[in-house]
LUMZAMAR-355088 format. One record per residue: x, y, z of N, C-alpha, C in turn. Coordinates in steps of 0.2 Angstrom, whole numbers, plus 2048, in hexadecimal, padded with zeros to 3 digits. Layout:
N
XYZXYZXYZ ...
***
This chain:
310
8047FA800800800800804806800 80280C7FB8068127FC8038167FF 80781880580481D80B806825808 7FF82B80780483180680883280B 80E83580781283880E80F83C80F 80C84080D809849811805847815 8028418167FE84081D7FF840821 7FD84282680184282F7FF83C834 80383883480183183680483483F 80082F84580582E84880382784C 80B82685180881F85280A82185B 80282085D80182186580281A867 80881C86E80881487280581687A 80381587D7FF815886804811887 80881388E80E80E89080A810899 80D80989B80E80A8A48148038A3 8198088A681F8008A881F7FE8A2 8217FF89C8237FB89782A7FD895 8307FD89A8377FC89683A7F8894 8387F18948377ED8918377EC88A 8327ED8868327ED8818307F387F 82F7F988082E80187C833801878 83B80087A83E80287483C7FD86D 83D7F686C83A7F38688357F8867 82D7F886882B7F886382A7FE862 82D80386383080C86183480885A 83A80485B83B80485583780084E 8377FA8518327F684D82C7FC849 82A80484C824806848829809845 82E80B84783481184283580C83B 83780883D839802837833801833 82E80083482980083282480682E 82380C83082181182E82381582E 82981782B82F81E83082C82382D 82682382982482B82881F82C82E 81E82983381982C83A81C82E83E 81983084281C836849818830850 81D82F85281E82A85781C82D860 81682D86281782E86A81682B86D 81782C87581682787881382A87E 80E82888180982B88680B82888C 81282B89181282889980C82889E 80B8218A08058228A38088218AD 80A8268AF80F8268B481481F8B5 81881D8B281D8178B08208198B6 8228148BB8298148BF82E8118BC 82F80F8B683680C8B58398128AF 83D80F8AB8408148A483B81589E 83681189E831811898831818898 83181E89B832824896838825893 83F82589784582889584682388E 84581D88D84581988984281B882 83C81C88483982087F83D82687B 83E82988084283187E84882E879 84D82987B851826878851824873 84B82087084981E86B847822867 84682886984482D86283B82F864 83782B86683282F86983183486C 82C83786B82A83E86E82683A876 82483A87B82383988181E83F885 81983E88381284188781083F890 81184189480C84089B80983E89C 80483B89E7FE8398A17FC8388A7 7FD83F8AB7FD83A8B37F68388B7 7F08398B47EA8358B67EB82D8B3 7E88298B87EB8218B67E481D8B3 7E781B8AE7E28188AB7E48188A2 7E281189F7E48148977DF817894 7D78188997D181D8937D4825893 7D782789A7D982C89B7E182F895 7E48288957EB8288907E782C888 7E08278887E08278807DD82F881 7D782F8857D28368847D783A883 7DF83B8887E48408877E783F87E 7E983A87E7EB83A8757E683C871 7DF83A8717DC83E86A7DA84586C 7DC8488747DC8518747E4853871 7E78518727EF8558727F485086D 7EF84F8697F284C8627F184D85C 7F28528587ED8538537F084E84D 7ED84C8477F08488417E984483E 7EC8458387E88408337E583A834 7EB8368357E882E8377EE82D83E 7E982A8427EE8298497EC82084B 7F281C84B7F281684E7F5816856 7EF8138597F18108607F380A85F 7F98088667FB80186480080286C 7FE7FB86E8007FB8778067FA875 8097FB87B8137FC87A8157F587F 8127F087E8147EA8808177E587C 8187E687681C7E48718167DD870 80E7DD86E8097D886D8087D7864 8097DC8638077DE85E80C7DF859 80A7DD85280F7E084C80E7E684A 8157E884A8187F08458167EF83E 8197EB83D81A7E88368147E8832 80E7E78348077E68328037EF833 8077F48338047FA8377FF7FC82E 8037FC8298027FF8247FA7FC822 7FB7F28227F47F28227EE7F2826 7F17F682C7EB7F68327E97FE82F 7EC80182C7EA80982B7E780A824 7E980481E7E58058187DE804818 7D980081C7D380481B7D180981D 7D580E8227D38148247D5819821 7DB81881D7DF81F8177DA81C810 7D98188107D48168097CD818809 7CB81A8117C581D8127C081780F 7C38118137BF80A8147BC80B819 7C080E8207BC80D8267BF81482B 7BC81582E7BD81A8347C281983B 7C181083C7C580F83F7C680583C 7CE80583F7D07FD83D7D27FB843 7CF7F68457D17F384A7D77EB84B 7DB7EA84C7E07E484B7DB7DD84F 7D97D984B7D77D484D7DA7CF851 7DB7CC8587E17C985A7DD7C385C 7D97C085B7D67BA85D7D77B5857 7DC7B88507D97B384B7DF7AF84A 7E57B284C7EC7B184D7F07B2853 7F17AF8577F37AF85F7F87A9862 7FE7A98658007A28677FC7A286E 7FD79C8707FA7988737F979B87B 7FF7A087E8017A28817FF7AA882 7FF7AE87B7FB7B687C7F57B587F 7F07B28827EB7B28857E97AF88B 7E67B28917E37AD8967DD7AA895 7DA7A68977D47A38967CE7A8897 7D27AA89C7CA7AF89D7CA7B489D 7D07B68987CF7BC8927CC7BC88E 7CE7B588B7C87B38837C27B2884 7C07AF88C7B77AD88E7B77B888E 7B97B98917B87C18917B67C388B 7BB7C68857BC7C88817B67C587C 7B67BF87C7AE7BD8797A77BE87C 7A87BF8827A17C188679E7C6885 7A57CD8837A37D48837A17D487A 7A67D08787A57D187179C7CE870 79A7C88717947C687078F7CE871 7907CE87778B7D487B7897D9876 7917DD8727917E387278D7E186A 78F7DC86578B7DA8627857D8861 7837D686577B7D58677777DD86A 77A7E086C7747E486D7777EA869 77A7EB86477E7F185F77D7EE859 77A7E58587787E38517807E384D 7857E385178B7E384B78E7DB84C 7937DA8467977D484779E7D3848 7A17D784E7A97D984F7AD7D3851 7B07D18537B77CB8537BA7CD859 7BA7D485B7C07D485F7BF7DD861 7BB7DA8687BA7E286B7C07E686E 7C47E08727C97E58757D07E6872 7D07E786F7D67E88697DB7ED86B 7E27EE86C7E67F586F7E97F9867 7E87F38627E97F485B7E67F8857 7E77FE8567E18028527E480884E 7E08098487DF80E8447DA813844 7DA8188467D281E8457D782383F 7D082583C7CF82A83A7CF83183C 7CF8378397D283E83E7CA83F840 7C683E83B7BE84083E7BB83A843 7BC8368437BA83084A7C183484F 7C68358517C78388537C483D859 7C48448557BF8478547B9849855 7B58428557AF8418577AD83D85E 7B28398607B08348637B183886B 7AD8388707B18398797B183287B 7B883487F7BA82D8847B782F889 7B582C88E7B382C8957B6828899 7B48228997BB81D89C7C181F89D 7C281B8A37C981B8A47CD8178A8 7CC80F8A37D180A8A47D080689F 7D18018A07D27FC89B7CA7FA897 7C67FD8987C07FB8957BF80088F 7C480488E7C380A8887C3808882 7C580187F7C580187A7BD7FD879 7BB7FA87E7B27F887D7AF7FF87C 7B08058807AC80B87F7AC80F879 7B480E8777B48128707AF80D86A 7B080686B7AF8048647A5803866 7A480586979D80686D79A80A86B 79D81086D79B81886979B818861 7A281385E7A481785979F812854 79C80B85679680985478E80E856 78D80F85878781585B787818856 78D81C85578D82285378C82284A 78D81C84B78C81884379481983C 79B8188427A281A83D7A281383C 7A58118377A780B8337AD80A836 7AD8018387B37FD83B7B47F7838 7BB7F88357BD7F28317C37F0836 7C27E78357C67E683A7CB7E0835 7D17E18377D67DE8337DB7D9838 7D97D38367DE7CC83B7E57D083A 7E97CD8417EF7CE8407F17CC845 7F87C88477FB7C484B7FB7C6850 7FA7C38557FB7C785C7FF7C2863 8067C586480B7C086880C7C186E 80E7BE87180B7BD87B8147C387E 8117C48828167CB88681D7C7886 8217CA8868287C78858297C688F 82F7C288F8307C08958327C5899 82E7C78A08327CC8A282C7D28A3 8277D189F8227D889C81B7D58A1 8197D88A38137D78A680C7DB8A5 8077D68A68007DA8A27FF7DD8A8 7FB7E68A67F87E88AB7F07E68AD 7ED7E18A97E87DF8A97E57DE8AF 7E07DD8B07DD7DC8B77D67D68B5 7D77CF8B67D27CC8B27CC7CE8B4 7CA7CC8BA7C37CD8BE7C17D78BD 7C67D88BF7C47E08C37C27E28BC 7C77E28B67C67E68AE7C07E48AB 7BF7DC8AD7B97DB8AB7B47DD8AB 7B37DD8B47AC7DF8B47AB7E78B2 7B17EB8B37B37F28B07AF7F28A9 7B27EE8A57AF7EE89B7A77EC89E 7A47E789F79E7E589F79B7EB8A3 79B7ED8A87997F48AB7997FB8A4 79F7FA8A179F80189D799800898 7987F98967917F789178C7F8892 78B7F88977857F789C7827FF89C 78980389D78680B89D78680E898 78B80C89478880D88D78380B887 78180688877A805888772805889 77380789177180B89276E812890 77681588E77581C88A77381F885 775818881776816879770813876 76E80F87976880987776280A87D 76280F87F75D80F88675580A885 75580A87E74F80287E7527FD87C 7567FB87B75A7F387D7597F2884 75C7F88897617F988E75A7F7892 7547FD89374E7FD89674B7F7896 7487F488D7457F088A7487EB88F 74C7EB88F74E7E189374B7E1899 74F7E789D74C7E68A37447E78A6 7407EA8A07397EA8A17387E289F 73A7E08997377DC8987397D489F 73E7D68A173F7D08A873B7D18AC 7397D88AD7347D98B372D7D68B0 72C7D78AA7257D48A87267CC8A9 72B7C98A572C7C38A872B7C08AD 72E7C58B272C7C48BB7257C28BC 7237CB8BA71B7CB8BD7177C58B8 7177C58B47147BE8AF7147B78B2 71B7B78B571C7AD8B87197AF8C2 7197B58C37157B58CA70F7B58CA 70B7B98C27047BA8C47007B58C1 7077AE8BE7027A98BC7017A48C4 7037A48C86FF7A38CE6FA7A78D0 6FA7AC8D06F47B08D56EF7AF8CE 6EF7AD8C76E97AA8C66E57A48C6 6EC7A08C76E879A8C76E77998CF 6E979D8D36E679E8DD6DD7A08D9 6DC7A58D56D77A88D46D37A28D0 6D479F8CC6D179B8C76CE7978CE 6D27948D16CF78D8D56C878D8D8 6C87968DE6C17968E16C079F8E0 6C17A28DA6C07A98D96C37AC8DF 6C67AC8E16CA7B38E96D27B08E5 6D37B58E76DC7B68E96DE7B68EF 6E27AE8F26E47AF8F76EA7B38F7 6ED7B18F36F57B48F56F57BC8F1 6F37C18F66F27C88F56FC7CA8F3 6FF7C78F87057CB8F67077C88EF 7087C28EC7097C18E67087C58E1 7017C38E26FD7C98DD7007D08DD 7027D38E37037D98E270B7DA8E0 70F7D58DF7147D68DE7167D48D8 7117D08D470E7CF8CC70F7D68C8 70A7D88CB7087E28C970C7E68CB 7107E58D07177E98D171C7E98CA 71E7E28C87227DF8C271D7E38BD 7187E08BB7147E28B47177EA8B3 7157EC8B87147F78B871B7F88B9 7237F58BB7297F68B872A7F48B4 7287EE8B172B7EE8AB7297F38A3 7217F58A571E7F789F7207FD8A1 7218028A77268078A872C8078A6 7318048A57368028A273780389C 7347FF89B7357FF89273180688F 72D80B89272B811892730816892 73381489773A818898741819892 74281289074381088B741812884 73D81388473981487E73A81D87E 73A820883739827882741829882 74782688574F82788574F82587F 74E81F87B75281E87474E82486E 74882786F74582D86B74B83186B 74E832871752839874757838871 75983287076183087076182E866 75B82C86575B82E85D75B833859 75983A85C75A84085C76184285C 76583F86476C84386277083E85B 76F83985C77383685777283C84E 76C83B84C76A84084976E84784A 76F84A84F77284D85077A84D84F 77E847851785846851786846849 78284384778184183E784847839 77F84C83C77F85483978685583A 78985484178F85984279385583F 79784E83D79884983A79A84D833 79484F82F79584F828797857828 79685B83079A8628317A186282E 7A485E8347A985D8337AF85982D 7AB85682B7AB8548237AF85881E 7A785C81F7AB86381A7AD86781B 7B38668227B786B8237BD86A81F 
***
């Protein structure tokens, strides 16, 4: 692929404790792209992973609030450029493949490219309840956003300057890239996702993962984001299990009533109609948020083809 030079590429890496491998893959992108401008976002590191950086020819940005949603929200404020790839600085990922993670987005195929890591991996890149994770969230986010993605938590990415631009981070840890690729489906930007090798931490390098705690962290960010995003999905179910409730309770207090016409069991009954009136309140609720929330999308839309034309 021929990339113009006049573009302004860069390649963002979020580091904590990585002088391990930062030099590697500072170089491995040099080798690989030498026309992009290389930084690297400290996210308060106690080891050399800054000075390293500086050594290697990277520029080295601060970030002292901790968390990688706060790393990235700080890179698409104080970074301006055409096409910008994020990619973690634990040496997981290929350099070498950087060109074809960015040609759907410089061919204005997609808005954002995501690095597929679940189709190629040794045996050792993954923990088991990484991949039960990573597919739970992914089922989820697909089922109720109607898409077919492969691979939600990717640290491998290509955006566009208007996805960019458009998107707010809020998060701030490791569930950032469910939220981005959450909004950036909402908001209705195209995501092409491109397989590409993914190699387990070299000896010495340690994940800052949290299995349990990030987990529930991602499932929680979906939860409120759909909520915001889908409020009649979000609502819909939950009225609908209340109606489900009240339905499997008030088929006893009818068949109490069929037997000798009275209702003996008053509190079933009442707790039937409690369910029935949140559920149908629920999905009301629902139903008047997702009006509100189809309005601003409409709205985002408008500023979208603003910015377009700028």
């Amino acid at each position: 692929m021929d990339i113009n030079n006049k573009a302004k590429i860069v390649i963002l890496i979020p580091c904590l404790n990585e002088e391990i491998t930062i030099g590697k893959v500072i170089h491995d992108f040099q080798d690989a792209i030498p026309e992009a401008k290389i930084i690297v976002f400290d996210n308060n590191s106690t080891d050399r992973t800054a000075a390293i950086a500086r050594e290697c020819g990277a520029e080295v940005i601060p970030e002292s609030r901790p968390g990688k949603g706060h790393v990235i929200a700080s890179m698409f404020m104080k970074v301006d450029a055409d096409y910008y790839v994020i990619v973690d600085g634990d040496d997981t990922y290929s350099a070498e493949h950087v060109r074809k993670l960015l040609e759907p987005v410089m061919q204005e195929q997609a808005d954002m490219a995501v690095a597929v890591r679940l189709a190629e991996y040794t045996a050792t890149s993954f923990r088991p309840l990484h991949i039960f994770g990573n597919n739970l969230v992914r089922r989820l986010v697909n089922w109720i956003f109607k898409s077919n993605l492969s691979d939600i938590m990717s640290g491998y990415r290509a955006y566009s300057r208007e996805l960019v631009q458009s998107i707010p981070i809020l998060s701030s840890g490791f569930e950032v890239e469910t939220e981005m690729t959450i909004r950036i489906l909402d908001y209705g930007f195209r995501i092409k996702e491109v397989p590409l090798p993914y190699r387990e931490r070299p000896e010495g390098s340690v994940s800052k993962l949290r299995t349990f705690h990030d987990g529930f962290r991602v499932l929680a960010e979906i939860a409120r984001i759909a909520k915001a995003y889908k409020p009649f999905t979000f609502f819909g179910g939950i009225g609908m299990a209340f109606i489900l409730a009240g339905g499997i309770s008030g088929i006893w207090v009818i068949q109490d009533y069929l037997e000798d016409e009275y209702v003996n069991k008053v509190p079933t009954a009442i707790l039937a109609t409690g369910f029935m009136l949140l559920g149908f309140g629920s999905m009301g609720i629902g139903i008047l948020l997702n009006t509100i929330s189809y309005r601003f999308r409409e709205n985002m839309r408008q500023l979208h083809k603003i910015i377009r034309s700028r």
